[in-house]
C-alpha positions in Angstrom: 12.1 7.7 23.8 10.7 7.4 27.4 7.1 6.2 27.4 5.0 9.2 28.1 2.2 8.9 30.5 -0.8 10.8 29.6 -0.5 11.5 25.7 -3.4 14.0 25.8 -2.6 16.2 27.9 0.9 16.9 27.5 2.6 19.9 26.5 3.6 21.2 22.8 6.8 21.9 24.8 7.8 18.4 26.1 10.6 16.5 25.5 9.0 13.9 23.2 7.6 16.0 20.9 10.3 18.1 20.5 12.1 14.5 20.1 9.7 13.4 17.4 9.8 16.3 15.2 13.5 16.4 15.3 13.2 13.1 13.8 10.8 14.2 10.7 13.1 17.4 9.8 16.1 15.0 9.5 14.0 12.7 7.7 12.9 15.2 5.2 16.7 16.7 4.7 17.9 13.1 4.2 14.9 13.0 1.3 15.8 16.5 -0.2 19.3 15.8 -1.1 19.0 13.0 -3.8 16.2 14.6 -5.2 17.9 17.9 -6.0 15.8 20.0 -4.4 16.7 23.1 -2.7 13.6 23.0 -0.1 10.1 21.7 -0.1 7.1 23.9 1.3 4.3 22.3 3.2 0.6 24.0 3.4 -1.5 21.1 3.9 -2.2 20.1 7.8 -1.5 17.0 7.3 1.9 17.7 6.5 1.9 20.1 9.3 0.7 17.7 11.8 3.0 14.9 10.4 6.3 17.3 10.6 5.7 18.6 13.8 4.7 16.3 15.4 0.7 16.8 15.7 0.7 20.6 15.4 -2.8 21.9 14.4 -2.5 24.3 11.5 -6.1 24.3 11.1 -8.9 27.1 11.2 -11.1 25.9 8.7 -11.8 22.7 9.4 -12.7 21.0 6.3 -10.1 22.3 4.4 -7.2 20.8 3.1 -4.4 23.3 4.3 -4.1 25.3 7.2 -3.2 28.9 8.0 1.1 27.9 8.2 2.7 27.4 5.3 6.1 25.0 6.5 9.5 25.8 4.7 12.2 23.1 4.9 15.8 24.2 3.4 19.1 22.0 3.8 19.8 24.4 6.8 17.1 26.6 7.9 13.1 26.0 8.5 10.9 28.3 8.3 7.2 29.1 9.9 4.8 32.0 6.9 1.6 32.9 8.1 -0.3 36.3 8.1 0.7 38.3 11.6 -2.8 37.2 13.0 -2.2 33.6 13.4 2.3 33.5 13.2 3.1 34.1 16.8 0.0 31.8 17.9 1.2 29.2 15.6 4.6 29.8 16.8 3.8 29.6 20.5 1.5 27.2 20.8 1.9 24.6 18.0 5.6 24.8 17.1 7.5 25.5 20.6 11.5 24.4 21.1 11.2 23.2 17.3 13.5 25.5 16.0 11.3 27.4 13.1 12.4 31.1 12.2 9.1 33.5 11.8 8.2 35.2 8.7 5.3 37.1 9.1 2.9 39.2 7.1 -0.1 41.3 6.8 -3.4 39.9 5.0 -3.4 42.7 2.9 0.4 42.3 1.9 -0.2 39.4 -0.3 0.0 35.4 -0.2 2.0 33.2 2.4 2.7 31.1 -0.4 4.6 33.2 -2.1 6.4 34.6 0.2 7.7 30.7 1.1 9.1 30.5 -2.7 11.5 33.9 -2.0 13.0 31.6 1.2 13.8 29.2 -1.0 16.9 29.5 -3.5 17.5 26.7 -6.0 14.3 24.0 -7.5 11.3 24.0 -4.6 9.2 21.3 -4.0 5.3 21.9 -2.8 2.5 19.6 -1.1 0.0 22.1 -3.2 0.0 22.6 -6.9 2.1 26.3 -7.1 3.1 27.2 -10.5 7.0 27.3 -10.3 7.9 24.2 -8.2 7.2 20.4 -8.1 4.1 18.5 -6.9 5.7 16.4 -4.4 2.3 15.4 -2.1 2.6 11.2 -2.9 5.9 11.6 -2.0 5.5 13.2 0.8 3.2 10.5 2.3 5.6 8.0 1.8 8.0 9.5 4.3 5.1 9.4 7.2 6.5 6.3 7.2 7.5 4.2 9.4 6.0 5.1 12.5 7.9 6.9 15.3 7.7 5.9 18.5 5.6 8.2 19.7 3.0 8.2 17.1 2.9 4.1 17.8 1.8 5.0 21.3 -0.2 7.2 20.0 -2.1 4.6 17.6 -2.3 2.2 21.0 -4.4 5.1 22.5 -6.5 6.0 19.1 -7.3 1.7 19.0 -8.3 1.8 22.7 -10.7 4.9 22.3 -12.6 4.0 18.8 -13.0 0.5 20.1 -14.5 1.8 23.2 -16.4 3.8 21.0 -17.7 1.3 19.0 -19.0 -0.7 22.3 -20.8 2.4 23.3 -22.8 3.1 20.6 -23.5 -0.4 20.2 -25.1 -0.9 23.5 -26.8 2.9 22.9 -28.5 2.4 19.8 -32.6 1.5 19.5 -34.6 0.8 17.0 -36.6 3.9 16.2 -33.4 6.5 16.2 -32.8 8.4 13.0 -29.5 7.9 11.6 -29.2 11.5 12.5 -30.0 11.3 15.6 -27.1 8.0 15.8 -24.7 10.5 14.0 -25.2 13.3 16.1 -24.5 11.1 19.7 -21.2 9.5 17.3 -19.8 13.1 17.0 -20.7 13.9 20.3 -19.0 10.4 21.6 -15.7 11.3 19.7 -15.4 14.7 21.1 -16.1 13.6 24.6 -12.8 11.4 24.0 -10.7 14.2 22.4 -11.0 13.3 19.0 -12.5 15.1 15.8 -13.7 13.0 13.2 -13.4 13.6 9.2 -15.5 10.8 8.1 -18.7 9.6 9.3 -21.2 7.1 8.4 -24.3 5.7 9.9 -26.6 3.7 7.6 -29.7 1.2 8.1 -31.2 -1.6 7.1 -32.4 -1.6 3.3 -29.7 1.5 2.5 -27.3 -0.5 3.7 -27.7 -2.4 0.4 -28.5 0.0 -1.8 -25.5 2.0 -1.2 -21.7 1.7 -0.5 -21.6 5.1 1.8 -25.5 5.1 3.4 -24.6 8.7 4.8 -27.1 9.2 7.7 -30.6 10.9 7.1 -33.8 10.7 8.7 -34.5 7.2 8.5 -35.5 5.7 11.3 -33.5 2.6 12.5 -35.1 -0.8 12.3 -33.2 -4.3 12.2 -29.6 -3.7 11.1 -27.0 -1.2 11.2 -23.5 0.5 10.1 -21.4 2.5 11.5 -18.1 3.8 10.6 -15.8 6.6 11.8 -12.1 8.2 10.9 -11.7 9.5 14.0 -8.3 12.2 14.1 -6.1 12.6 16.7 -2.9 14.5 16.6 -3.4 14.2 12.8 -3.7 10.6 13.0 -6.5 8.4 11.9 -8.1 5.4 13.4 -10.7 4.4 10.9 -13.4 1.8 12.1 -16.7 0.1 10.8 -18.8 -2.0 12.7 -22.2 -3.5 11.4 -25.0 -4.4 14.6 -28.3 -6.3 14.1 -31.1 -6.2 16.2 -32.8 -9.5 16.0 -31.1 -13.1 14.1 -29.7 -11.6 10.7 -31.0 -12.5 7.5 -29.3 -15.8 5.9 -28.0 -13.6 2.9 -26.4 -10.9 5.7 -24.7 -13.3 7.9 -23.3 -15.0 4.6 -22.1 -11.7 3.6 -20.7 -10.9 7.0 -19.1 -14.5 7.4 -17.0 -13.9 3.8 -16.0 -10.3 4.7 -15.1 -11.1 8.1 -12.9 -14.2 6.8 -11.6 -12.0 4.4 -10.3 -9.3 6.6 -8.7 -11.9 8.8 -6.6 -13.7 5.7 -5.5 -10.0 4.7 -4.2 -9.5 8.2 -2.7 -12.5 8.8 -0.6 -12.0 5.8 0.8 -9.0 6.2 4.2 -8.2 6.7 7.7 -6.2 5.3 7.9 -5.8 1.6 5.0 -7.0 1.0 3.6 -5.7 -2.0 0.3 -4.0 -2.3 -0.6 -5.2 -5.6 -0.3 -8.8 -4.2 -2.4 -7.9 -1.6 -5.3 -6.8 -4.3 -4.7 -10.0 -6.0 -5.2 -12.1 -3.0 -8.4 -10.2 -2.4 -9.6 -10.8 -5.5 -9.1 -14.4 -5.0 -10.8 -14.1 -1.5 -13.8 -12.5 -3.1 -14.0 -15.1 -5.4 -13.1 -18.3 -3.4 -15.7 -17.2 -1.1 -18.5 -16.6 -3.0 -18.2 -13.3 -4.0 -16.6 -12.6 -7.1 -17.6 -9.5 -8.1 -17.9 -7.2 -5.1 -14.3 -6.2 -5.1 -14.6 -3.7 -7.4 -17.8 -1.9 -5.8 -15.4 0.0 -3.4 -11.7 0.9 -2.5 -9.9 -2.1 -0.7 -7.9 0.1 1.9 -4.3 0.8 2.3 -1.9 2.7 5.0 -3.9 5.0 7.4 -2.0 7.6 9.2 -2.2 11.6 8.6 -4.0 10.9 5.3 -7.3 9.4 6.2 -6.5 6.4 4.1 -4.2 5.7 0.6 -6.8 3.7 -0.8 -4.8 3.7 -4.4 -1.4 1.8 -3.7 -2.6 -1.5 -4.2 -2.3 -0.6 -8.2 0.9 0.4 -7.3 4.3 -1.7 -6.4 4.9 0.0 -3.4 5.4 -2.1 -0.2 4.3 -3.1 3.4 6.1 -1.6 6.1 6.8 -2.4 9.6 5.5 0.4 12.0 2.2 1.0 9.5 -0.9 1.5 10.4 -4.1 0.3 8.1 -7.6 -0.2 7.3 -8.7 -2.5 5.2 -12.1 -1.8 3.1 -13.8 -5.3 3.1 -17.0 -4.7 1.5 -19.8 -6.8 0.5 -23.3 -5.8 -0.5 -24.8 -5.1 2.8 -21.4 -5.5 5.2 -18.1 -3.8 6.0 -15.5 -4.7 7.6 -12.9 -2.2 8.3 -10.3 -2.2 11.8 -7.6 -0.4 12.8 -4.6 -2.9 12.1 -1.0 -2.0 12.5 2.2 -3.9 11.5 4.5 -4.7 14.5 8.0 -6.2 13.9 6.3 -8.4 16.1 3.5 -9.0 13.4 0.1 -7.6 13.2 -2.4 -6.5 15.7 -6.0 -5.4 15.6 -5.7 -2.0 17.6 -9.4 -1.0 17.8 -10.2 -4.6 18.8 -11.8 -4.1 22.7 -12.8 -7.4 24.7 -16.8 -6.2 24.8 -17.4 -7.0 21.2 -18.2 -10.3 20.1 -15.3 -12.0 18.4 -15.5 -14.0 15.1 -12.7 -16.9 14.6 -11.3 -17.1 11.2 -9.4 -20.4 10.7 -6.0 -20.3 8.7 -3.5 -23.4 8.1 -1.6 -22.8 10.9 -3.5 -20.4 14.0 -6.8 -18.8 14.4 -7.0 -15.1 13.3 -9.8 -13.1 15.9 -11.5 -10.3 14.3 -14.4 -8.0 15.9 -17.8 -10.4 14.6 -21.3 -9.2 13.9 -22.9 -7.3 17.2 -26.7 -8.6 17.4 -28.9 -7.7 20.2 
């Protein structure tokens, strides 16, 4: 695939998308056949944005599924929505891909159904539907690897959050509300094109007190945190940054030093077939070897990124590392976080949302120097 030169503003209809979702339907027929299915239907917009390529099946936009309902079959795919959305969805989100329409009124009865009738044989489903299989874990296994495209795409997602990040960095006082920080965050993301489905901003003594400080009227004092999942094309870039106004405490930059060091093993480490239970093992041993033996089990410990905002389960699982992932890793110790947007190269591992205006911290292993974004103090 040619490189393409402005990612966001590019047609539904060019080349390379129509390139990239060819790729996912041939992927998904080559996972049907030893299964024994006879087709899988798709309703979440994750899936949707995943199999076509970052389609938007979205209206409501906090909820799980969209408005299209996808319908995969050995030789036919199919686009269900109700009449008011099918020829928009069609049009707009699904051009050149090769879907067949089937359409109906609101009053006519549920899109969901109407998938199962296109379907002759066992069906799987990314929703719980009486009459089929729950295939959703499944299903985000074959996001991976990354295409092409979506790897440029992640270059452009760790460029814009790390921008972000030094932006609100050199924008915040002492005095805002965490509200107030929030609001100019969402504001930030959508003057870069991107929506955001998780956001924190939490200061000074909440910090502590709790693991996700959502924002309220607090007014901002000493020390700060701030973490986004910005969404673009369906993808996530998820990114936490902590900022202290003033020389931090001895107990924070202690904290921060660990986590940081942490996140900088973990990375350093990864690689093909890896598994993620090792990884949680080595954590644990992190936590410990640094000082912290207990805080690993306050909070997730981060896993693949991509259309889902994180799998933060499949370290208690055997499943592996892949080349072409994207991650974020939840290093958290009472007080700190340390989260980037990493992704696993054949070449090895890079930092994505790592931008040169943010202070670097050096994290020594046997045989190089692992950088990693440091604690921003002003």
């Amino acid at each position: 695939m040619e490189k393409v030169a402005d990612l966001v503003s590019i047609s539904r209809e060019h080349p390379a998308i129509r390139e990239d979702a060819g790729k996912k339907i041939a992927r998904m027929r080559e996972w049907i056949k030893p299964r024994g299915l006879s087709g899988v239907i798709l309703a979440r917009a994750d899936n949707f944005a995943w199999l076509t390529a970052g389609g938007d099946s979205r209206i409501i936009e906090s909820s799980e599924t969209g408005v299209a309902v996808l319908v995969i079959t050995a030789a036919r795919q199919y686009l269900v929505a109700y009449r008011m959305d099918a020829t928009r969805l069609l049009e707009e989100q699904l051009p050149g891909q090769g879907y067949e329409l089937v359409w109906l009124h609101w009053f006519e009865g549920d899109p969901l159904q109407k998938a199962m009738e296109l379907v002759d044989g066992p069906t799987g489903a990314d929703v719980v539907l009486p009459g089929t299989e729950y295939i959703q874990s499944e299903l985000i296994d074959l996001h991976y690897p990354m295409t092409p495209l979506e790897v440029e795409r992640y270059r452009w997602l760790g460029e814009e959050t790390g921008d972000l990040m030094n932006r609100m960095a050199g924008w915040v006082q002492p005095g805002m509300t965490e509200l107030e920080i929030a609001h100019e965050m969402r504001a930030e993301h959508a003057r870069r094109s991107l929506d955001v489905d998780v956001l924190i901003v939490g200061s000074d003594a909440r910090v502590f007190q709790f693991r996700h400080p959502m924002a309220t009227h607090k007014p901002l004092e000493n020390y700060l945190l701030i973490h986004s999942a910005a969404r673009r094309w369906g993808l996530h870039a998820n990114v936490s940054r902590c900022i202290s106004f003033g020389k931090p405490p001895a107990r924070l930059a202690r904290a921060w030093e660990a986590a940081a060091t942490l996140e900088g093993r973990l990375i350093s480490r990864l690689e093909a077939g890896l598994p993620f239970s090792k990884i949680l093992q080595w954590q644990k041993e992190w936590y410990a070897d640094l000082g912290f033996p207990e805080e690993w089990k306050y909070h997730f410990q981060g896993g693949p990124t991509g259309y889902v905002v994180v799998d933060p389960v499949r370290c208690l699982t055997e499943k592996v590392v892949q080349v072409n992932q994207p991650f974020e890793w939840f290093i958290t110790i009472t007080g700190v976080k340390a989260g980037e947007l990493t992704f696993l190269f054949p070449s090895g591992s890079e930092i994505l949302s790592m931008r040169p205006e943010w202070p670097e911290f050096h994290v020594q292993i046997p045989d190089k120097t692992i950088k990693v974004p440091g604690l921003f103090m002003r």
